[in-house]
N, C-alpha and C positions, 0 to 999 in steps of 0.2 A: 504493500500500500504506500503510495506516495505521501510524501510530509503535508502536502498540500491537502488529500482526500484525507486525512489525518486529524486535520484544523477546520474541517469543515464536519467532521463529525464530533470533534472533544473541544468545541468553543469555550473558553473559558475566560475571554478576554475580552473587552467594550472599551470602544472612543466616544464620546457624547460630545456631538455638537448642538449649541443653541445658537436660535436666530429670534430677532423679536423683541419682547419686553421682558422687565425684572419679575415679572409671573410665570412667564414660560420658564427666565429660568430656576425658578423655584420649586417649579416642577420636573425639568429637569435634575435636580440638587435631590429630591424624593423620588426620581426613577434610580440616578445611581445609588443612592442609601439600602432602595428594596434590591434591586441585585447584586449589591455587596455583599447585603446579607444572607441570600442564597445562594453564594458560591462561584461568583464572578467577578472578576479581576478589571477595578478601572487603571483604565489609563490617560497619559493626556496628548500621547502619541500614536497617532493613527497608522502607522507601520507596523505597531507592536500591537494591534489590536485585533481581536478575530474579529471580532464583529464592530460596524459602523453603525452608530445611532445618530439621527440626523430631528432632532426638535425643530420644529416647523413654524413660522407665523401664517397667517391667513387673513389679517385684517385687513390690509387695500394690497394695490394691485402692485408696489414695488415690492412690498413683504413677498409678496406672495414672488415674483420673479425671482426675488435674493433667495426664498428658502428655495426655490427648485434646480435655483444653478449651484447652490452646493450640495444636495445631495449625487445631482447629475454630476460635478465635478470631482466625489468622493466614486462613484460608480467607475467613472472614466480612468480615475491613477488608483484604483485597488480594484479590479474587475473581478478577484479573485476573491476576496472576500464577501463575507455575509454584511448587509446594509438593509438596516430599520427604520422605515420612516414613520412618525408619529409627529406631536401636536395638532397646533390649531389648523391646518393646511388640508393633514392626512384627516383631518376629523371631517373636514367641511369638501371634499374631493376625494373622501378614499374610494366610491366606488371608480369614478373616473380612474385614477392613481393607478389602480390595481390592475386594469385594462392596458396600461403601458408596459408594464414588468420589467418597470427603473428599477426595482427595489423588492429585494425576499418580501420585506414586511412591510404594510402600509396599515396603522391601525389610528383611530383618531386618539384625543385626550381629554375625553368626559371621566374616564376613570383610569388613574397612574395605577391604579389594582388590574386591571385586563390588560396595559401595556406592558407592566413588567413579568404577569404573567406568558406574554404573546414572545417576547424579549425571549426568559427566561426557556422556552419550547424549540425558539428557533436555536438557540445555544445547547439545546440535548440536554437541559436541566431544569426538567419543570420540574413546578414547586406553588403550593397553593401559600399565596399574597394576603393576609387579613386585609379588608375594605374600608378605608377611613380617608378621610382631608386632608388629611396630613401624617409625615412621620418621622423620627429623629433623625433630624440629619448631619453627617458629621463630613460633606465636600462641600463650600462654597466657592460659588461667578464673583462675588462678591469681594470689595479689596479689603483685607484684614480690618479686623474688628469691625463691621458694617454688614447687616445681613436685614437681607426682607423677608418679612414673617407676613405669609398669606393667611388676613381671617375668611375672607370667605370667597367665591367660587359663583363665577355667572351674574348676568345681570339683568332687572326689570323695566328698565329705562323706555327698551324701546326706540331709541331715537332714528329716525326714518333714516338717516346715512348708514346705520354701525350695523356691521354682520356679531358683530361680537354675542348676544343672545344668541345666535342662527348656532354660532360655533361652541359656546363653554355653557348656554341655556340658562334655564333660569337659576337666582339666587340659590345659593346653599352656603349659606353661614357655620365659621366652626363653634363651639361653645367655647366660651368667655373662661371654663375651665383650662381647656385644654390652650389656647393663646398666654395665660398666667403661667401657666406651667411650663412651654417653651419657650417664652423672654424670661423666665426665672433661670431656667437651664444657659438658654444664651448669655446672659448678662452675668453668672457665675462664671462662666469659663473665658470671661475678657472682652466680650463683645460690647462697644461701645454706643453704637448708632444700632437703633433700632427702626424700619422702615417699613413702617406697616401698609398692608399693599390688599387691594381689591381692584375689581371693575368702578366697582362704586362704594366706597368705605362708609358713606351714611346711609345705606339700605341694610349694612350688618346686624345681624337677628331679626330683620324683618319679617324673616320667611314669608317672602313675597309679596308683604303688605306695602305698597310704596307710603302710603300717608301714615306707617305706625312713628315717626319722628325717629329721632338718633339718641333716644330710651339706651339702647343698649350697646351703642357706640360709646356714648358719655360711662354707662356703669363699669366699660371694658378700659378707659383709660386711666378711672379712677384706682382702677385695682393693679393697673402696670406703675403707676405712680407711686404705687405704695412701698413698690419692692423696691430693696433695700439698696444702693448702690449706684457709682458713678456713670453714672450712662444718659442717653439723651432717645427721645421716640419721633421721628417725623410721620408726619399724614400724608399719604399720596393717593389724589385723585378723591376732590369731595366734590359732589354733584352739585352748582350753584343753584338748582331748585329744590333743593332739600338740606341746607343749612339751616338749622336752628338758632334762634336765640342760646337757648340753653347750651349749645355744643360749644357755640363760642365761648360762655362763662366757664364751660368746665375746660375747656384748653386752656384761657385765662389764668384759672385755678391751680393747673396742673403743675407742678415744680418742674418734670423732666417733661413735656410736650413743648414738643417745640412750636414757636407761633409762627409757623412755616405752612400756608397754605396753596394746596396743590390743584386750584379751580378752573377747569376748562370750562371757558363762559361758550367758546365756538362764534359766534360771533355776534352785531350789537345790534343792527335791525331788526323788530319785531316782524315783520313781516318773513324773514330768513326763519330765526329762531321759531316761527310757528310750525313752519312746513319741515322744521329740524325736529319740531315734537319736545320742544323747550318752550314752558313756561312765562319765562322771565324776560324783560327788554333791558335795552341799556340803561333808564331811569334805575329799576329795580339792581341790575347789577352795580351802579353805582353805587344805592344804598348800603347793601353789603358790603362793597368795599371800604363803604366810608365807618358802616359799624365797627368793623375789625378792627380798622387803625384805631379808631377812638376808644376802643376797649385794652388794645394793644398795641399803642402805639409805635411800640419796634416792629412790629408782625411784615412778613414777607411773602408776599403775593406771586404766585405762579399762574400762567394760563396758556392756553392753546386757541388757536382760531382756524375755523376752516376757508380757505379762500375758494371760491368759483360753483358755490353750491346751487343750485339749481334757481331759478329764480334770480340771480345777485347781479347787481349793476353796478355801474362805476358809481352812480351814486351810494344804490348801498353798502358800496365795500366802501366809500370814504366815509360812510360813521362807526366801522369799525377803527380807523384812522382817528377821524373824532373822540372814540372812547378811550383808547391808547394817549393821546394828549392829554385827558383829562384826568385819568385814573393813575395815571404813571405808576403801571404794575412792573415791578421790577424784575421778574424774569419771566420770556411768551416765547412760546415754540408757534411757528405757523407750516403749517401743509395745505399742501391742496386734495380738494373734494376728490376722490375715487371711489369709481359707480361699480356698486358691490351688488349684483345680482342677488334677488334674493331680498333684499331689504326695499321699503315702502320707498325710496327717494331713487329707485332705480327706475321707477315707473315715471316719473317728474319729465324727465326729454330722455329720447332716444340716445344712440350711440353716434350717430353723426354731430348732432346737436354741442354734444357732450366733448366729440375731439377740437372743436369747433373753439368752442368755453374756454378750453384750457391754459389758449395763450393768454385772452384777462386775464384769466385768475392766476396764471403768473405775476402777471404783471402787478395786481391788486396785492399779493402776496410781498414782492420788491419793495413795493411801496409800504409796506406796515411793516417791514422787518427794518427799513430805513429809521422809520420814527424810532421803534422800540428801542433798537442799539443804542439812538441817542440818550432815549431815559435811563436805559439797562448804565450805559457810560457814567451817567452824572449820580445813579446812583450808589456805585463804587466808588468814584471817586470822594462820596459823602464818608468812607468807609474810612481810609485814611487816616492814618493818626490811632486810631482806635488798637485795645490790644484783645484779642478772641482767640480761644481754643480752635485749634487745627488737625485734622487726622488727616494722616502721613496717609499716602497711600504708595506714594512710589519716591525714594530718591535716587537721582543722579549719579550711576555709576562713576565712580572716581573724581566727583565735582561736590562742592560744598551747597548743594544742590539738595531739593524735591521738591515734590508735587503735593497738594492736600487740596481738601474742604475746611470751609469751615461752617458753623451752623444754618447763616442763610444757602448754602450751593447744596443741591441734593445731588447723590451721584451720579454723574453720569449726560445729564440735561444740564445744570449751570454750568459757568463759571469755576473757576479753581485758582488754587491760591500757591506760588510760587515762593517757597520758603528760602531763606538764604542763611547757612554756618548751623553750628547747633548738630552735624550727624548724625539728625532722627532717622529714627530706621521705620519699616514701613508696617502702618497699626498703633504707634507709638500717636500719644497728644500733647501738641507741644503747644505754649501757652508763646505767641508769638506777637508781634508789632505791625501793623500793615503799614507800608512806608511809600507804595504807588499803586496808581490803579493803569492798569492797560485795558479799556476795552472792557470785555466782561470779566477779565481776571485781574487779581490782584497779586504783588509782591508783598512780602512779610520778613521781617527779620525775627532770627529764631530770637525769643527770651529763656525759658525755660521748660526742661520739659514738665507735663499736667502728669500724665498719665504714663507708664512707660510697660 
């Protein structure tokens, strides 16, 4: 028997790649933890791997291109090996997928229990998976001391652009127990940043209820607040039509919450916002902005906008323009609209219509990432002078040199903070001086370390 037919029958080896968001890889971090535990060997070298696992996005239509040229790329320089396609992609296209026979395995990612079961068959080592949301995991994507802890799974939203229901379905929230008990675990063993992550973090414990309020978001922070120890919690991703009163007091309240808000408003015309299945207008979104600061007056505002969604004109992309001057939210991702089959906004204009659109909504897009830069600009440079805790994430090979966050930059999306002397190493929190700003990044000169 050849070594080759060999390795195809005693797999006992996986490469995990992820494409996508800090949820996919979350999930990802809980496929390799179940097949660790049942007798498979990760790796982070795809040579040395019997098997290819390839985590998939599926939310617009570049996700969706990026995850299929790397598993097709992983197919191409390992032809020989076994390759698993799962996530949000293979969930939302596996029957299609499986019609092409890119891939041994195409299975979707409603349950990391059937993937790593499906996993664990193609490697010659099945093995029955207990079924749960979660489970300990001991590999993170994540840069030392910094990990996201997924409470809950799917979303009720609806909003007529987003395949995201079509693909991860509706709500399923973890218990308030079991989230206590893994930031109690993270946070003993050195984890510093805590980044708690959903589709939509104020529908948690809803079970499905959209109008039950953030009852049980506010009781879940209350009780991560309690636990004992130097650590900080970010929010990502709260729905601006279901912020509370009360959520904001208890963020307020909270010692370790940070006042770091992660609101995709999408964008300011009501007329847009309707046929987006949002709520709220620019009026209303101001309001909220204005409560937060005034409650919080340090509080840091994040948001996303979509450019070129059905319906939008140059005039109405210029009151998103308008609202960006007035709100001066300091850190705003913008993309353009991608017509996702399957979802209510896809019926809005055809395909022609739609390639048509796309150069505005470029164009509308240039134009609001122009303004924001400037506000994102002026307000680093407000930073200056000031001294703030920094986690290391990366230094500079043989230069007196790294890289960090500091508490307004979430990973990954903001800004980053360029630290100078001091030899923190990477996970280390070093209590630093901010002495320039460049743009969305700042410079810091080390003072001492916080944390080490």
């Amino acid at each position: 028997m050849s070594s080759e037919s060999f390795r195809d029958i005693e797999a006992r080896s996986f490469y995990l790649e992820t494409c996508g968001c800090a949820k996919n890889s979350v999930d990802s971090e809980n496929l390799i933890a179940l097949l660790s535990q049942n007798g498979l060997r990760h790796t982070a070298d795809a040579v040395a791997a019997d098997i290819l696992i390839v985590n998939t996005c599926g939310f617009i239509d570049d996700a969706k291109k990026e995850s299929v040229a790397v598993f097709t790329d992983l197919r191409e320089r390992y032809p020989g090996k076994k390759l698993a396609v799962t996530g949000c992609l293979a969930q939302r296209y596996e029957n299609e997928l499986k019609k092409t026979g890119a891939a041994d395995l195409f299975i979707g990612n409603r349950s990391i229990r059937k993937t790593a079961e499906a996993v664990l068959k193609l490697a010659g080592a099945e093995a029955a998976v207990p079924d749960r949301l979660f489970y300990e995991r001991n590999f993170f994507f994540s840069t030392p001391r910094s990990v996201y802890v997924k409470i809950a799974e799917g979303c009720e939203n609806f909003c007529s652009f987003c395949a995201i229901p079509l693909i991860r379905g509706r709500i399923k929230s973890r218990s308030e127990e079991s989230v206590e008990a893994e930031v109690r675990a993270l946070t003993a063993s050195g984890v510093y940043e805590i980044n708690l992550a959903a589709q939509d973090l104020t529908a948690f414990g809803s079970n499905g209820n959209t109008e039950s309020g953030t009852a049980a978001l506010e009781r879940l922070l209350k009780r991560l607040d309690a636990i004992d120890g130097n650590f900080q919690i970010r929010l990502l991703y709260l729905h601006p039509d279901h912020i509370t009163d009360s959520l904001l007091q208890t963020v307020a309240s909270c010692k370790k919450v940070l006042p770091y808000f992660d609101i995709p408003f999408q964008h300011a015309c009501v007329e847009i916002l309707r046929r987006m299945g949002r709520k709220g207008d620019a009026a209303v979104y101001s309001r909220l902005i204005k409560k937060i600061r005034t409650l919080m007056p340090n509080a840091v505002i994040r948001s996303t906008f979509m450019a070129g969604f059905p319906g939008e004109t140059k005039k109405r992309a210029a009151e998103v323009g308008a609202f960006l001057k007035e709100n001066r939210l300091d850190w705003v991702g913008f993309f353009v609209y991608s017509r996702e089959e399957g979802t209510a906004a896809a019926r809005f204009r055809g395909a022609l219509r739609h390639r048509l659109a796309r150069r505005r909504a470029f164009q509308a897009k240039a134009e609001w990432e122009k303004i924001q830069a400037a506000v994102t600009a002026e307000k680093m440079k407000a930073a200056v002078g000031r001294e703030e805790a920094v986690l290391i994430e990366e230094p500079f090979a043989g230069e007196p040199l790294a890289v960090g966050r500091t508490w307004f930059q979430a990973p990954e999306v903001d800004g980053c903070v360029v630290v100078k002397g001091g030899n923190p190493k990477a996970g280390d929190v070093w209590l630093c001086r901010i002495v320039a700003a460049n743009g969305p990044d700042l410079e810091a000169e080390a003072l001492r370390p916080w944390i080490v």
